[in-house]
C-alpha positions as CSV (number, residue, x, y, z in Angstrom):
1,X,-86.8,-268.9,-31.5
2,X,-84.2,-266.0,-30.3
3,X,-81.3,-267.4,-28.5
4,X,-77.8,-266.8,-27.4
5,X,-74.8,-268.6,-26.0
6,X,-71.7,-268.0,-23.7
7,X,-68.8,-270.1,-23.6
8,X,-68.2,-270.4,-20.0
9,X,-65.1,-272.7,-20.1
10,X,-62.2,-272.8,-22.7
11,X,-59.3,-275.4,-22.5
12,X,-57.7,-275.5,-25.3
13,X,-55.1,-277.4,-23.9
14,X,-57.5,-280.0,-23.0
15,X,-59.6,-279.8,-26.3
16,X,-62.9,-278.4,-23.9
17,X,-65.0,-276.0,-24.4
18,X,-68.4,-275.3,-22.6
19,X,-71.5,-273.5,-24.2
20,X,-74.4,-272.1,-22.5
21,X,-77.5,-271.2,-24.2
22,X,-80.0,-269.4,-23.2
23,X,-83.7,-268.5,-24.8
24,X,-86.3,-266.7,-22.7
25,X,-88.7,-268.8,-20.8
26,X,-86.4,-271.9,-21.8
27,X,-83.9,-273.8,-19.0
28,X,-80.2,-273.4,-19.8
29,X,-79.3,-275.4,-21.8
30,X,-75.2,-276.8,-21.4
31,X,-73.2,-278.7,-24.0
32,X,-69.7,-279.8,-23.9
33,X,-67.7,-279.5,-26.8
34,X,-64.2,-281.3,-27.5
35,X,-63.3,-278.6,-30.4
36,X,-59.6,-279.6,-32.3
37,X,-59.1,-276.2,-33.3
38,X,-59.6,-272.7,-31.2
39,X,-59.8,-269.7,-34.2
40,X,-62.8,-267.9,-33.5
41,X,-64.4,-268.8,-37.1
42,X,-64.6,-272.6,-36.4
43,X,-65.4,-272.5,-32.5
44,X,-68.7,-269.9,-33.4
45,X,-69.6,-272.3,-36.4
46,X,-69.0,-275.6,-34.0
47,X,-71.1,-273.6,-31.3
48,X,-74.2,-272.3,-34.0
49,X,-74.1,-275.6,-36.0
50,X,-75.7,-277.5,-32.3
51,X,-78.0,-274.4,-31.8
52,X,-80.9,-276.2,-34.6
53,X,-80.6,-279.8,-31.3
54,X,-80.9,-277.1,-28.8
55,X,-84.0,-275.3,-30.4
56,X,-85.3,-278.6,-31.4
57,X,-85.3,-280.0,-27.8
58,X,-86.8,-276.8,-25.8
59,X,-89.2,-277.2,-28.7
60,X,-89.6,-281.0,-27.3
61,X,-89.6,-280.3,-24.0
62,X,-92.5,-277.8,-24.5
63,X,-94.8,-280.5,-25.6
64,X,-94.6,-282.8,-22.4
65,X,-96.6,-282.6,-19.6
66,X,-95.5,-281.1,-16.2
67,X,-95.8,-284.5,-14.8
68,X,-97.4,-287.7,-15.8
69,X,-99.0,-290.8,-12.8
70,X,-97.5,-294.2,-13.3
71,X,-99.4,-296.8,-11.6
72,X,-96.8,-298.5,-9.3
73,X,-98.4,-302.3,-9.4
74,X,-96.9,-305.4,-11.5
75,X,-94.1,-305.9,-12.7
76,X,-92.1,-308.1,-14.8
77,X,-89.3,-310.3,-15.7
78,X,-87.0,-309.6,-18.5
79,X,-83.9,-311.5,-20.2
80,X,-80.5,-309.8,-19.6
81,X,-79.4,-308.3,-22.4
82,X,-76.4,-309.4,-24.4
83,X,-73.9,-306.5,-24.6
84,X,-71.2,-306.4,-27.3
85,X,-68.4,-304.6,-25.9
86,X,-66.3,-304.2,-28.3
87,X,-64.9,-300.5,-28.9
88,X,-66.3,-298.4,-31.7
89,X,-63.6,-296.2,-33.0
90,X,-65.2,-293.1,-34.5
91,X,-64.0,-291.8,-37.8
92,X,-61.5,-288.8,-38.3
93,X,-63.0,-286.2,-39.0
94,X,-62.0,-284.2,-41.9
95,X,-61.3,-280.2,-41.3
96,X,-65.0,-277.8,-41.0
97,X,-65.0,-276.3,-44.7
98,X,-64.0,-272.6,-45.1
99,X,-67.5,-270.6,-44.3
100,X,-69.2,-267.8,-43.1
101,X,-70.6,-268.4,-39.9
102,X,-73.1,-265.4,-40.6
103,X,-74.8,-267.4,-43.5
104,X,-73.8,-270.9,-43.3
105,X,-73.6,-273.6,-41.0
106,X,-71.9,-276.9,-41.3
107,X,-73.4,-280.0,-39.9
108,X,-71.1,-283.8,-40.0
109,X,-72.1,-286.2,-42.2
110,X,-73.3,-289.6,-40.6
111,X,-71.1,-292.4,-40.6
112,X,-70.7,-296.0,-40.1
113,X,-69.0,-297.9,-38.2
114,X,-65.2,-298.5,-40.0
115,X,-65.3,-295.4,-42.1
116,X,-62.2,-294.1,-42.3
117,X,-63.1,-290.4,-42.1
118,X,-66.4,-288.0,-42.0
119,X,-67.0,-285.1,-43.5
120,X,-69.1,-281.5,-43.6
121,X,-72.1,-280.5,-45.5
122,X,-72.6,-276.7,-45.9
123,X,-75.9,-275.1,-45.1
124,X,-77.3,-271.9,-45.8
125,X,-79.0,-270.5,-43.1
126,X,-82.3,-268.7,-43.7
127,X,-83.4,-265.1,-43.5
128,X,-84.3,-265.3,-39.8
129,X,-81.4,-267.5,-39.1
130,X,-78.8,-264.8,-40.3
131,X,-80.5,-262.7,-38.1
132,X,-80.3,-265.1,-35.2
133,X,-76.4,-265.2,-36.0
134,X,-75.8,-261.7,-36.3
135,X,-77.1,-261.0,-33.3
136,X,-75.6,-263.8,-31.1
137,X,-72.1,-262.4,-32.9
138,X,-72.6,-259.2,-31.6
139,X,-73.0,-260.3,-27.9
140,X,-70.4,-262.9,-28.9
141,X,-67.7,-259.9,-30.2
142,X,-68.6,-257.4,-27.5
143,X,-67.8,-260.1,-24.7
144,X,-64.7,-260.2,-26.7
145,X,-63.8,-256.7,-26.3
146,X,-65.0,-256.2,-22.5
147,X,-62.5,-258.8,-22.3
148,X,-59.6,-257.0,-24.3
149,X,-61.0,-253.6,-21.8
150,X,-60.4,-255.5,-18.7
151,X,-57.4,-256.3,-19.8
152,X,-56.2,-253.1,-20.2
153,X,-58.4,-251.7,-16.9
154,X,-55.1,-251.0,-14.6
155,X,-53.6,-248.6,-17.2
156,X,-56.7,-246.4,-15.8
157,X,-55.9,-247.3,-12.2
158,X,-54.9,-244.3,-9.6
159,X,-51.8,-246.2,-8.5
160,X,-50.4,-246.4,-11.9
161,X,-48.6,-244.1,-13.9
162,X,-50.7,-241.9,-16.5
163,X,-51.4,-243.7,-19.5
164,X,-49.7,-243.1,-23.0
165,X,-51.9,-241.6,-25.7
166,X,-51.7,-244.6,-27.7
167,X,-52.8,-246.7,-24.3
168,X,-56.0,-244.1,-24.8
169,X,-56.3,-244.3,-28.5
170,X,-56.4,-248.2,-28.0
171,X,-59.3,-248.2,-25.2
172,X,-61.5,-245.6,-27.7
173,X,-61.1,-247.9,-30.5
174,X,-62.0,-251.0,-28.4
175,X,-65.0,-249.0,-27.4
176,X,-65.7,-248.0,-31.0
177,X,-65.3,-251.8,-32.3
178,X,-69.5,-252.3,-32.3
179,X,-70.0,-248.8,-34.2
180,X,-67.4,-250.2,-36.8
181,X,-69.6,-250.6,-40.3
182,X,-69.2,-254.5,-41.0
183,X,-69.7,-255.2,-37.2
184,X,-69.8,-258.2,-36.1
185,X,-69.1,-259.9,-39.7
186,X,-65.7,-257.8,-40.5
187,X,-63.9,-256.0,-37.5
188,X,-61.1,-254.2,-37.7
189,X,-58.9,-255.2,-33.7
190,X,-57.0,-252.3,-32.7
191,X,-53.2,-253.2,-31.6
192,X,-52.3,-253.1,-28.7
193,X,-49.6,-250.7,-27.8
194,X,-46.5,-251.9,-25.3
């Protein structure tokens, strides 16, 4: 199944992040994340290690009915339940394992209650996965540059002095990043001039 995802909130500052994905003829489907670090590398392969539950429940959700009767006679009597409230501290999790988000994923180990840390398991992703992650990078990177362009829009303003060659040279080579041979896996960023 083709999808793609947008992060439509980032604060670092409050370890958030928000992910939207998206696959045709498929609800949006939004996850919060609580990522530890912000590098590009390990918020793509937090964000593309959750796609495989997001597939798997528009998968789910195809299955069920569009709605179902209940009859609304009877009832019943039930015990209350006895609720242990004590706290469950999840583990420390160790750092995400150096990979390459374009042919790997990492997905936590399960734990138990009391272990003192959890860990990563590298997968290789398949044919069509690569694929899939290739092209959710590109949208991914070229969202990134649009950004880096807007930031740079009121250099072209009317009000505004003429811009500097280099100003120029930097906008063509923004615009150039997705023609760039080892996009979206290797891209050379332009510097930005003062």
């Amino acid at each position: 199944m083709q999808y793609t995802y947008e992060i439509t909130k980032l604060a670092p500052k409050q370890e958030f992040m928000t992910v939207v994905y998206r696959a045709e003829g498929q609800p949006d489907y939004i996850r919060n994340f609580n990522p530890r670090q912000f590098d590009e590398a390990y918020l793509a392969s937090m964000i593309e290690g959750f796609a495989p539950a997001v597939v798997e429940s528009w998968e789910r959700l195809a299955s069920h009915p569009e709605s179902v009767e209940i009859p609304m006679s009877g009832g019943g009597v039930a015990e209350a339940p006895v609720i242990d409230n004590t706290p469950i501290e999840p583990p420390e999790s160790l750092p995400v394992p150096s990979h390459n988000p374009y042919t790997h994923r990492v997905e936590q180990e399960s734990w138990e209650p009391g272990d003192a840390t959890v860990g990563w398991t590298v997968i290789e992703l398949t044919a069509e996965e690569q694929a899939q992650a290739i092209e959710s990078g590109k949208i991914v990177e070229r969202q990134y540059r649009n950004f880096l362009l807007s930031e740079t829009d009121h250099w072209m303003f009317s009000d505004t002095p003429d811009p500097t060659q280099a100003q120029l040279d930097y906008r063509q080579a923004l615009r150039d990043v997705p023609s760039q041979p080892g996009f979206p896996q290797n891209i050379v960023w332009p510097t930005k001039p003062e």
